[in-house]
C-alpha positions as CSV (number, residue, x, y, z in Angstrom):
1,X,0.0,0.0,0.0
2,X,1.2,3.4,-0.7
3,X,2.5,5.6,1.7
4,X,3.0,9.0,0.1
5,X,1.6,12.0,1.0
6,X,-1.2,11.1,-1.2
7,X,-2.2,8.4,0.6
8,X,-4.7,8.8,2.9
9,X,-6.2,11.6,0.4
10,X,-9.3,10.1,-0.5
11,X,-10.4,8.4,2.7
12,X,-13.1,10.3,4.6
13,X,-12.7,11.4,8.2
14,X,-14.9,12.2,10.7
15,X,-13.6,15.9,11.3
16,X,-14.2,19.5,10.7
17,X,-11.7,21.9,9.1
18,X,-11.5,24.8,11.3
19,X,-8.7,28.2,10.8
20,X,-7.9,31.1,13.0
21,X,-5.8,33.6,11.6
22,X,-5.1,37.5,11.9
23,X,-7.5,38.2,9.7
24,X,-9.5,41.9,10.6
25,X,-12.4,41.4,12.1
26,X,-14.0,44.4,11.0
27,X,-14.2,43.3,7.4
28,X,-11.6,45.8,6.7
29,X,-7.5,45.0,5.4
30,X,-5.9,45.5,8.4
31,X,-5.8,42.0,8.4
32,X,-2.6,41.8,11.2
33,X,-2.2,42.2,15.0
34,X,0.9,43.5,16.8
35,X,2.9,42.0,19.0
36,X,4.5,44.7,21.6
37,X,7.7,44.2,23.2
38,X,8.2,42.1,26.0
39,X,4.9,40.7,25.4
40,X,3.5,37.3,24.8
41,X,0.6,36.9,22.3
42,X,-1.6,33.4,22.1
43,X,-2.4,33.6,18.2
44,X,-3.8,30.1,18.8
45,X,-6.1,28.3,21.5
46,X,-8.3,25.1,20.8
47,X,-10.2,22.7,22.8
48,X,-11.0,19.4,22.7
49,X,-9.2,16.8,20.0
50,X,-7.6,17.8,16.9
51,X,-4.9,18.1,14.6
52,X,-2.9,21.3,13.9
53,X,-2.6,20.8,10.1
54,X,-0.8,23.9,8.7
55,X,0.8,26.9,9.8
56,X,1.6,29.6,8.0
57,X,3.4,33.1,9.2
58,X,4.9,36.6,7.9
59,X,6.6,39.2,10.1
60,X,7.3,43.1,9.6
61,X,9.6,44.5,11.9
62,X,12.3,47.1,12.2
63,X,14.2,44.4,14.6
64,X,16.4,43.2,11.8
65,X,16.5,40.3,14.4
66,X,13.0,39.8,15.0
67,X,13.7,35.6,13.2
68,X,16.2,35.1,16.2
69,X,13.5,37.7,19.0
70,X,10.3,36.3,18.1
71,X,9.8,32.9,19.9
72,X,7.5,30.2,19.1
73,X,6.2,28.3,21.8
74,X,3.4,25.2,21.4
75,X,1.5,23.5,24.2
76,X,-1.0,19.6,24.1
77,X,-3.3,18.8,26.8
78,X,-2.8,21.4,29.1
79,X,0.7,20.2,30.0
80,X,1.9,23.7,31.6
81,X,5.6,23.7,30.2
82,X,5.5,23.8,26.5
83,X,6.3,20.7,24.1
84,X,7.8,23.5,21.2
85,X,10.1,26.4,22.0
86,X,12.0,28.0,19.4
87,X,13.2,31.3,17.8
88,X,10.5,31.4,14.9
89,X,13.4,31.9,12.3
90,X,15.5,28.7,13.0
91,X,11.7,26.5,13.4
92,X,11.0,27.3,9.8
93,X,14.1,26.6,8.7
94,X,16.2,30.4,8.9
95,X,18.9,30.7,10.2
96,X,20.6,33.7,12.2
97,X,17.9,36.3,11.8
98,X,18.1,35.9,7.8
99,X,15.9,35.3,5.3
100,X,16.1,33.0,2.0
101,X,13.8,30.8,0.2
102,X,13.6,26.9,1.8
103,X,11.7,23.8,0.6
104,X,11.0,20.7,1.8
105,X,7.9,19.3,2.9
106,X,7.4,19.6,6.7
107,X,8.3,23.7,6.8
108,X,9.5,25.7,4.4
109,X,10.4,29.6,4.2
110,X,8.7,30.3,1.1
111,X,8.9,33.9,-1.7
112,X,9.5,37.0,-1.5
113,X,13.1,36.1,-0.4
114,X,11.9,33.6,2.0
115,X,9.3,35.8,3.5
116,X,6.5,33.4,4.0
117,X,7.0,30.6,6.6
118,X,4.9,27.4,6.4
119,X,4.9,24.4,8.2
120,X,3.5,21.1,7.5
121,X,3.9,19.0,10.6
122,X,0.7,17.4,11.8
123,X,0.2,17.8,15.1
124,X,-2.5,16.0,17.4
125,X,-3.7,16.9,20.8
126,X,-6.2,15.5,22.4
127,X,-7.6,17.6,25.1
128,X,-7.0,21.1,23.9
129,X,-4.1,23.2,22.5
130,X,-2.4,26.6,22.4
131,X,0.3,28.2,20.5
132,X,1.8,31.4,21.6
133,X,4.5,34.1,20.3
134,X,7.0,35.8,22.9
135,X,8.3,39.3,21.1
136,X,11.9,39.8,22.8
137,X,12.8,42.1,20.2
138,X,14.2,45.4,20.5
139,X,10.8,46.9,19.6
140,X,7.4,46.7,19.1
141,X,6.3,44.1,16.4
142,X,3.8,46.3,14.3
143,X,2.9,43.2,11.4
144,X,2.4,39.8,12.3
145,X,0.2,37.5,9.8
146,X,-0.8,34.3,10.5
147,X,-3.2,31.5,9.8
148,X,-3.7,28.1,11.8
149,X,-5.2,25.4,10.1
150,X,-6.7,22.5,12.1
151,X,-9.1,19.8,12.3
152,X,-11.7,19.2,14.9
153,X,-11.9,15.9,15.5
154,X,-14.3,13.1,18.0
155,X,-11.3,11.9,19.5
156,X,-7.6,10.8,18.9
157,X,-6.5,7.6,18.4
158,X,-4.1,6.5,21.5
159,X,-1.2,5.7,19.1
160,X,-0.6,9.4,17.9
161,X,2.5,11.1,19.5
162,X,2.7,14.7,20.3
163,X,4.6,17.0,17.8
164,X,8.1,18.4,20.0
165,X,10.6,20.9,18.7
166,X,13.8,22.0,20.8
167,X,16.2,24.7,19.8
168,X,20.0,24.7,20.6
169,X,22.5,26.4,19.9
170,X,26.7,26.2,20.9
171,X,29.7,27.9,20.5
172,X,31.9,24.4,20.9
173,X,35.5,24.3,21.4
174,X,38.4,21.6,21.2
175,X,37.8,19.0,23.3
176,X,40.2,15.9,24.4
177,X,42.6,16.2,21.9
178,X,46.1,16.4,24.3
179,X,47.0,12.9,24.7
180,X,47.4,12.1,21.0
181,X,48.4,15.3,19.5
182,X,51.1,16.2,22.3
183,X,50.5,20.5,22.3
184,X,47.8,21.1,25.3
185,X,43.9,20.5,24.9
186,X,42.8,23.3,22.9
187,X,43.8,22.3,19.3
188,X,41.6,22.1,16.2
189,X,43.4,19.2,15.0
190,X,41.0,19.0,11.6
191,X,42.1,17.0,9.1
192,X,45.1,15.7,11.0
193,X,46.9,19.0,10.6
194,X,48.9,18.9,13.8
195,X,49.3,15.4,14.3
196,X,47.3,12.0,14.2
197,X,43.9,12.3,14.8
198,X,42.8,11.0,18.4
199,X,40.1,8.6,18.9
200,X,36.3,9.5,20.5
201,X,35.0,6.5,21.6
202,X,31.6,8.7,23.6
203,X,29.0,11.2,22.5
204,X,29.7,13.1,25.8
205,X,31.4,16.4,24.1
206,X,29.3,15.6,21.2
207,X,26.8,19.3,19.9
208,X,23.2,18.0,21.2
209,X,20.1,17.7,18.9
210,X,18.0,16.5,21.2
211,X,17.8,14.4,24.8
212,X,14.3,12.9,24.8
213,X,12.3,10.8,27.6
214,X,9.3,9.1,26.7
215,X,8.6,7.0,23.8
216,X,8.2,8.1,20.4
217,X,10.0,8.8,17.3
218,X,12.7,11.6,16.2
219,X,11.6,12.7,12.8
220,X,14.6,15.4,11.8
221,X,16.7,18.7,12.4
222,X,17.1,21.7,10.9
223,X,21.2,22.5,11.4
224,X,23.2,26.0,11.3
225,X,26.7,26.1,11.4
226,X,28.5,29.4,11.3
227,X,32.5,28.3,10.5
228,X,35.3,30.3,11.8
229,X,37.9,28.2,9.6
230,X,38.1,27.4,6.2
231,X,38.6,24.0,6.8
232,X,35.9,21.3,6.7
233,X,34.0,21.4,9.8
234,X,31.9,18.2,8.4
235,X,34.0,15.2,9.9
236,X,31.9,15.1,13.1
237,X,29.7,11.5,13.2
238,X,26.1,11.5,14.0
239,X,25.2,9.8,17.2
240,X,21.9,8.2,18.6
241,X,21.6,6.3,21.7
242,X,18.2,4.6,22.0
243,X,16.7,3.8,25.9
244,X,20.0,4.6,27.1
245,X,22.2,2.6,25.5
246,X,26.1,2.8,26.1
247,X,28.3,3.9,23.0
248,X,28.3,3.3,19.7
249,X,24.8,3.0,19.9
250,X,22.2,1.2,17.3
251,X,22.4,4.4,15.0
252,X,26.1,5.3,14.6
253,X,26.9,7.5,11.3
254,X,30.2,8.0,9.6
255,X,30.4,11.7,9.4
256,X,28.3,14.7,9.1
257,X,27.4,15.1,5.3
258,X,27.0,11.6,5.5
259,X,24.5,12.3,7.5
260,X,22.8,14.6,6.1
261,X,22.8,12.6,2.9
262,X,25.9,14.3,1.0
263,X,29.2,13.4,0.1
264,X,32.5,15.0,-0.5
265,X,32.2,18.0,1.8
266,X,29.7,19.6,-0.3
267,X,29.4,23.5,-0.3
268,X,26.4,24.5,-2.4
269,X,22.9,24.6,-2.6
270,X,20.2,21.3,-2.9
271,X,17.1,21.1,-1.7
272,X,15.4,17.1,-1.6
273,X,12.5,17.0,0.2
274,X,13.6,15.5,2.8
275,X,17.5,17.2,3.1
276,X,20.0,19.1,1.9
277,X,21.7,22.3,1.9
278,X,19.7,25.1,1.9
279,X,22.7,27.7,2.6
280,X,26.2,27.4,2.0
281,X,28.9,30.1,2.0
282,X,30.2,29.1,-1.7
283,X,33.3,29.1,-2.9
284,X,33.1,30.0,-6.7
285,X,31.0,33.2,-6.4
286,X,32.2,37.1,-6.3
287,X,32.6,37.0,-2.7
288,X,35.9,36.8,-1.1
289,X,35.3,33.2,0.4
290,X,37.1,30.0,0.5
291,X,36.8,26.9,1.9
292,X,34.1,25.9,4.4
293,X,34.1,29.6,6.3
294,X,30.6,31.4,6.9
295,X,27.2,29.9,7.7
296,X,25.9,26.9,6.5
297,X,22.3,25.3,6.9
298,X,21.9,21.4,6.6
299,X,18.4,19.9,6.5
300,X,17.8,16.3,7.3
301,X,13.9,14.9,8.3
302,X,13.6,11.2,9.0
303,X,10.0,11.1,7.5
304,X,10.6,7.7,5.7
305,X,13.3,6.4,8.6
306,X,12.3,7.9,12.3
307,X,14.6,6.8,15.0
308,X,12.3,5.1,17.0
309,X,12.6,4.7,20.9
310,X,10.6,3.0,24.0
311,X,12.3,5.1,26.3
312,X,15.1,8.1,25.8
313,X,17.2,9.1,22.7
314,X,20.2,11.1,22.9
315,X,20.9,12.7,19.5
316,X,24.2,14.1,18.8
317,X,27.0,15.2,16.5
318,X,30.2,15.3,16.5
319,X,32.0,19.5,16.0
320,X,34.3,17.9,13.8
321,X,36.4,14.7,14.3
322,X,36.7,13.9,17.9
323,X,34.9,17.6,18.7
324,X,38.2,19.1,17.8
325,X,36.7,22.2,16.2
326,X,35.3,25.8,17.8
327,X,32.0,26.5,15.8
328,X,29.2,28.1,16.2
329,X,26.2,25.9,16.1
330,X,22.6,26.2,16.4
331,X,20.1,23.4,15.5
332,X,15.9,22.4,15.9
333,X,15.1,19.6,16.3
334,X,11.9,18.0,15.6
335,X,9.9,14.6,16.8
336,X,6.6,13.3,18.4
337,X,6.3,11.7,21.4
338,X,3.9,10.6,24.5
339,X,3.0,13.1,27.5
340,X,4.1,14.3,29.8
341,X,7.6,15.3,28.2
342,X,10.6,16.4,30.2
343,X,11.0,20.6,30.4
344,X,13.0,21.8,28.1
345,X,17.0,23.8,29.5
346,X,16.0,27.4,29.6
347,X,16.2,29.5,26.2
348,X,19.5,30.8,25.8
349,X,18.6,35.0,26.7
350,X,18.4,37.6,24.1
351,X,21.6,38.8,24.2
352,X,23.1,35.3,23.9
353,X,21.4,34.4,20.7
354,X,23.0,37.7,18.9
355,X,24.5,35.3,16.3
356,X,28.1,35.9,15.5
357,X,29.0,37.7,12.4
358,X,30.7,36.1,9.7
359,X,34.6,35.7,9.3
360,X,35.6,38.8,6.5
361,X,38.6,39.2,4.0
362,X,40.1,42.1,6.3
363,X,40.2,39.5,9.8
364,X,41.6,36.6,7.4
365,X,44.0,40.0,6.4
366,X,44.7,40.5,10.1
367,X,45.1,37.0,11.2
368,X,47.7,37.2,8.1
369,X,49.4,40.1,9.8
370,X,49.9,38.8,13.4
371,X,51.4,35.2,11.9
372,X,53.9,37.3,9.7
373,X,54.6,39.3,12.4
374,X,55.4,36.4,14.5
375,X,57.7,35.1,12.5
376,X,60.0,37.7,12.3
377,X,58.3,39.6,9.1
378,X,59.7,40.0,5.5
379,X,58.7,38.1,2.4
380,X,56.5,35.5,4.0
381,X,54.1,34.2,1.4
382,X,51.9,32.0,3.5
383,X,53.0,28.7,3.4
384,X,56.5,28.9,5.3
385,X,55.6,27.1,8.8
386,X,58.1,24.3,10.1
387,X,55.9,20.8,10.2
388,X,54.9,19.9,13.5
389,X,56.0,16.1,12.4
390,X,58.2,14.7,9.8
391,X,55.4,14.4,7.2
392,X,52.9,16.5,8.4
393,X,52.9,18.3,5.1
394,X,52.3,14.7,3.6
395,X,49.6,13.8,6.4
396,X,47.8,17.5,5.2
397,X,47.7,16.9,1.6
398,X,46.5,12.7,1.9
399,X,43.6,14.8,4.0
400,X,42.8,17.2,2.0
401,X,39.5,15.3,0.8
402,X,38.7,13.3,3.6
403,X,36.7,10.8,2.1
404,X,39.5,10.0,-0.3
C-alpha cells in the first residue's frame, strides 16, 4: 500500500476543518495584530481533539532580528511547560535572523526572499491546545500575519505522539585532543593538521540535537553552522543512543554530510524533500570566500526512517572529528512523542542568541598580519611554517579530501 503523502487523500474522516488567523475582524485590510515588546501573544487556543494541520506566518519589523527575538512556543493537553520552544526563524528553517527561500515538505520559508514561513507538521492533541508568540525584540512588532489550520476531530486515536521541537545552539570548542596530538587540549586538530587524529570512543562532548524521555520517534533537524575556519568542519559522526544505551549506539553515522545525505564535503545549494543544503557560504562566487568559512544550513527529516525509541534518545554530532573544532552551532530539532515530556534547558537570553558575524577578508588579512609578524616579518608568502611532524605536510595533503 502506498505511503506518500497522497495516501490517505481520499479516505473520509470524521472531522471538521476549522482556521484562525489574523484576519480583521472588522471586514476591513488590516488584516494583522501586533505583538509589543516584552509581550507574549496566544495567536492560537483550541479545545477538545484535533490536529494542527498547517501553519503559515509573515513578520514586519524594524528588529532586523526579529527571526532570532520572536519565539514560538506550542502546548498539548494542558501540560503547563510547553512541548515547542524555538526562535521562529530557526523553526521554519532560517537561520541567524536571515531570510532565503527553503523547501521541503514539513516547513518551508517560502517567496519574496523567504518571506512566507509554512509548516506542515501534523500535530495532534487530544484535550486542547495553544500556540503562543513571545516578542523579545528590541521593539514593538507592528505586522504579524498568520493563519492556523486545524481539524476538529471526536477523538484521537491512542497511538498518535505529540509534535516536540527544541532549539539549541553552541559555540563548541576543542575537546580531548592532548594525549594524541602532544601541544595542550585546545587544538583544532582537523584533518590531521597537527598530528594524528585521536580517537572518541563517547558522544559526551558531542553538539546536542535533542535528549528525549518518553517514547516516540525523532523525525529530523534543521542545522546551522556558522565556520570560523576554512577547513571542513563536516568530519563530526552523528550519534543516537536509544533507551539509554552505552556507546556506539544502534544508529552510529560515519560523518556529518553523511548524515545529512551528501558526500564529499559539499558547499552549495540542494534542496530534496527531505535534506539538503539550503545555505552554503560558496566558494566560486564574487565574494571573497574560500573553503568551508561562513554559515551553512543542513536539512535532514527522517520522514521515511524515524529513530524510534521505547524510552530516551540522545541525539548528537560530532563538532568535527573527535569535537576538535570551535563552531558556532545552532540546530531544531523535531519529533513526536507521549505526554508528559521532560521541560526543556531554559532558552539561551536575548543577548546570547545575537548570532556571530561572519569571518571577512580584512580578519583573514589580520590574522595574516599577526602570523607574519610572529615570525619575524619579511617576504613571507603564507606557506613557510616548520611541520609539526616529519610528514605533516604529507599527512595534510593525503587529508585534503577526507573521504579520499
Amino acid at each position: 500500500m502506498s505511503q506518500g503523502p497522497l495516501a490517505n487523500i481520499a479516505k473520509i474522516v470524521d472531522a471538521r476543518s476549522k482556521r484562525i488567523s489574523s484576519y480583521d475582524r472588522n471586514g476591513g485590510n488590516g488584516d494583522l495584530i501586533p505583538i509589543p515588546q516584552g509581550e507574549t501573544v496566544t495567536i492560537a487556543e483550541m479545545s477538545g481533539a484535533g490536529i494542527v494541520k498547517h501553519i503559515w506566518i509573515t513578520i514586519g519589523s524594524k528588529d532586523d532580528l526579529i527571526r532570532r527575538n520572536l519565539v514560538l512556543r506550542m502546548y498539548w493537553d494542558g501540560q503547563a511547560h510547553p512541548s515547542v520552544e524555538s526562535p521562529i526563524g530557526e523553526f521554519f528553517g532560517q537561520g541567524w535572523g536571515m531570510k532565503y527561500n527553503f523547501i521541503s515538505p514539513p516547513v518551508s520559508a517560502a517567496p519574496a526572499n523567504g518571506n512566507a514561513l509554512v509548516c506542515y507538521f501534523p500535530m495532534p492533541y487530544g484535550n486542547g491546545a495553544r500556540i503562543t508568540v513571545e516578542n523579545q525584540g528590541s521593539c514593538d512588532l507592528d505586522h504579524f500575519y498568520y493563519y492556523v489550520d486545524y481539524e476538529e476531530h471526536p477523538s484521537i486515536p491512542a497511538d498518535m505522539g505529540r509534535f516536540h521541537a527544541w532549539y539549541h545552539q553552541e559555540l563548541t570548542q576543542p575537546e580531548g585532543q592532548t594525549d594524541n596530538v602532544g601541544l595542550g587540549g585546545d587544538v583544532e586538530n582537523e584533518w590531521s593538521v597537527f598530528g594524528g587524529f585521536p580517537n572518541n570512543p563517547t558522544d559526551k562532548n558531542n553538539y546536542l540535537f535533542a535528549e528525549i524521555e518518553g517514547t516516540g520517534h525523532y523525525v529530523g533537524v534543521n542545522y546551522y553552522i556558522n565556520s570560523p575556519s576554512p577547513i571542513w568542519y563536516g568530519e563530526g559522526d552523528d550519534m543516537f543512543m536509544v533507551d539509554g544505551e552505552a556507546w556506539p549506539g544502534s544508529a552510529h553515522g560515519t560523518g556529518t554530510e553523511d548524515y545529512f545525505n551528501q558526500s564529499w564535503c559539499p558547499d552549495e545549494h540542494y534542496l530534496h524533500p527531505y535534506f539538503g543544503t539550503a545555505r552554503a557560504p560558496g566558494r566560486n562566487n564574487d565574494s571573497p570566500r574560500f573553503g568551508w568559512l561562513g554559515r551553512t544550513h543542513c536539512y535532514r527529516y527522517h520522514l521515511e526512517d524515524p529513530i524510534r525509541f521505547k524510552k530516551s534518545l540522545r541525539a548528537s554530532i560530532e563538532h568535527g572529528h573527535a569535537n576538535c573544532l570551535t563552531l558556532d552551532l545552532a540546530s531544531v530539532a523535531y519529533w513526536y512523542q507521549t505526554l508528559p515530556s521532560k521541560p526543556f534547558p531554559p532558552l539561551p537570553p536575548v543577548a546570547d542568541r545575537v548570532p556571530r558575524p561572519e569571518i571577512t577578508a580584512v580578519d583573514v588579512h589580520r590574522w595574516r598580519h599577526e602570523w607574519r609578524m610572529n615570525r619575524g616579518g619579511g617576504k613571507l608568502f603564507g606557506t613557510e611554517h616548520p611541520p609539526r611532524q616529519p610528514d605533516a605536510e604529507k599527512v595534510v595533503e593525503e587529508n585534503a579530501d577526507p573521504e579520499a
